[in-house]
C-alpha positions as CSV (number, residue, x, y, z in Angstrom):
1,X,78.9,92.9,103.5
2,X,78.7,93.4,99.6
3,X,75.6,92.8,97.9
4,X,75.8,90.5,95.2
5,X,72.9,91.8,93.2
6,X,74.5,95.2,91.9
7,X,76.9,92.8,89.3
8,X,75.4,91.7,86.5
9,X,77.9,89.0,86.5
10,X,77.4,86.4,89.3
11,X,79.2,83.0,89.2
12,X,80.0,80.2,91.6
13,X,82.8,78.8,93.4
14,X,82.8,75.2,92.1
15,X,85.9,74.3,93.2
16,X,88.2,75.3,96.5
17,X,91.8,73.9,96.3
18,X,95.4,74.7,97.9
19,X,99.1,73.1,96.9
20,X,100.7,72.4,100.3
21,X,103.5,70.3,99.1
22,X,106.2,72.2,97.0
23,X,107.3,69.9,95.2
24,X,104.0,69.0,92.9
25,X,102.2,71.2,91.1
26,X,99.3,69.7,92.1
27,X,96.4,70.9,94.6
28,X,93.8,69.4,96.6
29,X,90.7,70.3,97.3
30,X,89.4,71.9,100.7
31,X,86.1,73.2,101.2
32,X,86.4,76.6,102.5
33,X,89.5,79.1,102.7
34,X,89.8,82.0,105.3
35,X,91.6,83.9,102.7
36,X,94.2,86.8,104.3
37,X,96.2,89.2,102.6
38,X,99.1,86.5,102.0
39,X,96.8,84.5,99.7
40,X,95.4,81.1,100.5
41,X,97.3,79.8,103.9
42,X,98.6,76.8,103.6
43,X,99.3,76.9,100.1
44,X,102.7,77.4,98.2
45,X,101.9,80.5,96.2
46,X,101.3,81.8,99.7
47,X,102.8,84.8,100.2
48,X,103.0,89.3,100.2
49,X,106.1,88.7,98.1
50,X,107.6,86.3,96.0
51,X,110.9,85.8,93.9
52,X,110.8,87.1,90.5
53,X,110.6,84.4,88.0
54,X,110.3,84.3,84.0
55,X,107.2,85.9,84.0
56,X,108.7,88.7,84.5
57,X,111.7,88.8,83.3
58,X,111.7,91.9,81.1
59,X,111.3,94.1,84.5
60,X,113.1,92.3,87.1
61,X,115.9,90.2,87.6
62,X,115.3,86.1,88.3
63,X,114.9,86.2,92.4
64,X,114.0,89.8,92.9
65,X,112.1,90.1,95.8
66,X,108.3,91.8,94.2
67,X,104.8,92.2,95.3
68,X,103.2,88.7,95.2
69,X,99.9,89.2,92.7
70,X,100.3,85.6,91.5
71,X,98.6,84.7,94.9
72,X,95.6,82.8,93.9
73,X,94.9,81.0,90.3
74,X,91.5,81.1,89.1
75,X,90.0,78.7,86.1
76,X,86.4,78.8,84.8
77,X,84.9,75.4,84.9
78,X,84.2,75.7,81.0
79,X,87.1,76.4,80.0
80,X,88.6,73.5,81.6
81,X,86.1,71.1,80.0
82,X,87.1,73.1,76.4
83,X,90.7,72.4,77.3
84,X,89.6,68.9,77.8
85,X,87.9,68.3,74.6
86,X,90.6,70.0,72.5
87,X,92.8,67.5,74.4
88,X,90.9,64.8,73.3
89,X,90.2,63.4,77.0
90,X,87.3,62.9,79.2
91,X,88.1,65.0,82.2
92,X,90.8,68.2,83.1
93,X,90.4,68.0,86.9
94,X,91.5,71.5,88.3
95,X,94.0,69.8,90.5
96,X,95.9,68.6,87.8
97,X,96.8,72.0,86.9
98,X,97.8,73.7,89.8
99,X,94.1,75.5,90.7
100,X,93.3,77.6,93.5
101,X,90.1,78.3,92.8
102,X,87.3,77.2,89.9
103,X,84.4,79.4,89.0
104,X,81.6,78.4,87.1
105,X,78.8,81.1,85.4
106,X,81.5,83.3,84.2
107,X,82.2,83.4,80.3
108,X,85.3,84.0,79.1
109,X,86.7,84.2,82.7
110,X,89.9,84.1,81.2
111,X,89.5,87.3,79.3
112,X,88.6,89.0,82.4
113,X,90.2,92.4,82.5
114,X,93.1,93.4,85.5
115,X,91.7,95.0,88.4
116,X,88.5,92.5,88.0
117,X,87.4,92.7,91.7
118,X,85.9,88.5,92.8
119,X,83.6,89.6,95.5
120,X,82.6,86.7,98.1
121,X,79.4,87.0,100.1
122,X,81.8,86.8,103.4
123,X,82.8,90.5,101.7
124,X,86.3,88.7,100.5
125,X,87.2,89.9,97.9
126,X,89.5,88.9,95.0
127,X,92.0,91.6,92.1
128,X,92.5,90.3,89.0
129,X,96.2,90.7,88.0
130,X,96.6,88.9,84.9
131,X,96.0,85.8,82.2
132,X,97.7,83.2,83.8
133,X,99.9,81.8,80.3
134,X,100.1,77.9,80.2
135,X,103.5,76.3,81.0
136,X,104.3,73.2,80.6
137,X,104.2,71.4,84.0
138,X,100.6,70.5,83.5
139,X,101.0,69.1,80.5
140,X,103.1,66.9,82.8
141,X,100.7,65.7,85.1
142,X,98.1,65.8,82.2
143,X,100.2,62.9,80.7
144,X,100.4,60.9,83.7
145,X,96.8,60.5,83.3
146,X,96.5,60.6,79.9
147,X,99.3,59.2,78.1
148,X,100.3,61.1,74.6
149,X,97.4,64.1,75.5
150,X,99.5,66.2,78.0
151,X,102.2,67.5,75.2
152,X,99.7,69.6,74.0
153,X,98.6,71.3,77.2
154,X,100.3,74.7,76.9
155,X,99.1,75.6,73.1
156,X,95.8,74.1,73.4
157,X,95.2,76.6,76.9
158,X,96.3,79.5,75.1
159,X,93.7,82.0,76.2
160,X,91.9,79.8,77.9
161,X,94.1,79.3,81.3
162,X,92.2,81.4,83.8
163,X,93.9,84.2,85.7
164,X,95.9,85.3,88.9
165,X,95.2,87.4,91.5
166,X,95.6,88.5,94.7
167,X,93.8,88.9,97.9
168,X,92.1,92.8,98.5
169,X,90.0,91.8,101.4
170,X,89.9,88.9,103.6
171,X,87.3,86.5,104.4
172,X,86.1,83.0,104.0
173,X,85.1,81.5,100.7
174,X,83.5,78.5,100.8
175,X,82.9,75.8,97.9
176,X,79.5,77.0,96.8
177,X,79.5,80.5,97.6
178,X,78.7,83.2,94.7
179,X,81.2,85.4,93.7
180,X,80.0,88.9,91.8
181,X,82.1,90.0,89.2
182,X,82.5,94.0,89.4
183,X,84.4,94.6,85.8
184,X,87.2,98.2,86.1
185,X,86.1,100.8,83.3
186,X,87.8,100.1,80.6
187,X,89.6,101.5,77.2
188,X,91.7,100.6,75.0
189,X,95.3,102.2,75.5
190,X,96.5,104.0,72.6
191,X,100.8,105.4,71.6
């Protein structure tokens, strides 16, 4: 099992969610997760592969069968509330925009580097792939809620979306549990 004390960044899982209906972008929240290297059963970003989509469009083809890394969706908690304020409403409830998991303790979460590793004390562990870039489906749910504040959604995120990743090791994470941040080394790439 992992010890959590060797990162000097420790958050906490504040919020456990999965999206088992397909045809919403929103999730709902479950308590604990017995994550496997598919993801998050039960939920529709479940998966070792997936279709290429636009995100990717400069490498693959739409519907190319690739890796999954888009497995899990992570927020920080304070960046959801800054979203929130810049949006002018009371509340951005991590459902509303298609979370996986919320993390609170963790500044700038999404400016965390790829190849982050998310360590659980179950020893599941978590890979940072990306910044997860706004779209503008939430902006969609956002506005049933909020009439006239969910057009804004996907410039006022910018930066402050969260990230994907995908499952290294598995193991339960449970709402609560602390998460130890272990950052890669890290330069900047030069041409």
């Amino acid at each position: 099992m992992p010890v959590l004390s060797k990162s000097e960044i420790v958050g906490c899982a504040e919020a456990l969610l999965i999206n088992d209906d397909d045809r919403d972008l929103c999730t709902r929240a479950v308590d604990h997760i017995e994550a496997d290297y598919g993801g998050f059963p039960g939920d529709n970003h479940y998966g070792l592969t997936r279709e290429a989509c636009v995100r990717v469009r400069q490498q693959y083809p739409k519907g190319t069968e690739i890796r999954n890394t888009r497995q899990v969706s992570v927020l920080g908690a304070q960046e959801l509330q800054d979203i929130a304020h810049d949006l002018g409403i009371e509340s951005l409830q991590p459902e509303w925009v298609g979370a996986n998991l919320v993390l609170s303790g963790i500044p700038k979460l999404t400016e965390l580097p790829p190849s982050t590793r998310l360590i659980f004390p179950s020893g599941a562990a978590l890979v940072v792939d990306m910044e997860n870039a706004p779209c503008k489906f939430p902006g969609e749910v956002i506005e049933r809620h909020y009439p006239g504040h969910g057009k804004a959604f996907a410039r006022v995120a910018v930066g402050r979306r969260g990230v994907t990743a995908w499952v290294e090791r598995v193991g339960r994470i449970e709402r609560g549990d602390a998460v130890a941040v272990h950052l890669p080394p890290q330069r900047l790439y030069t041409v």
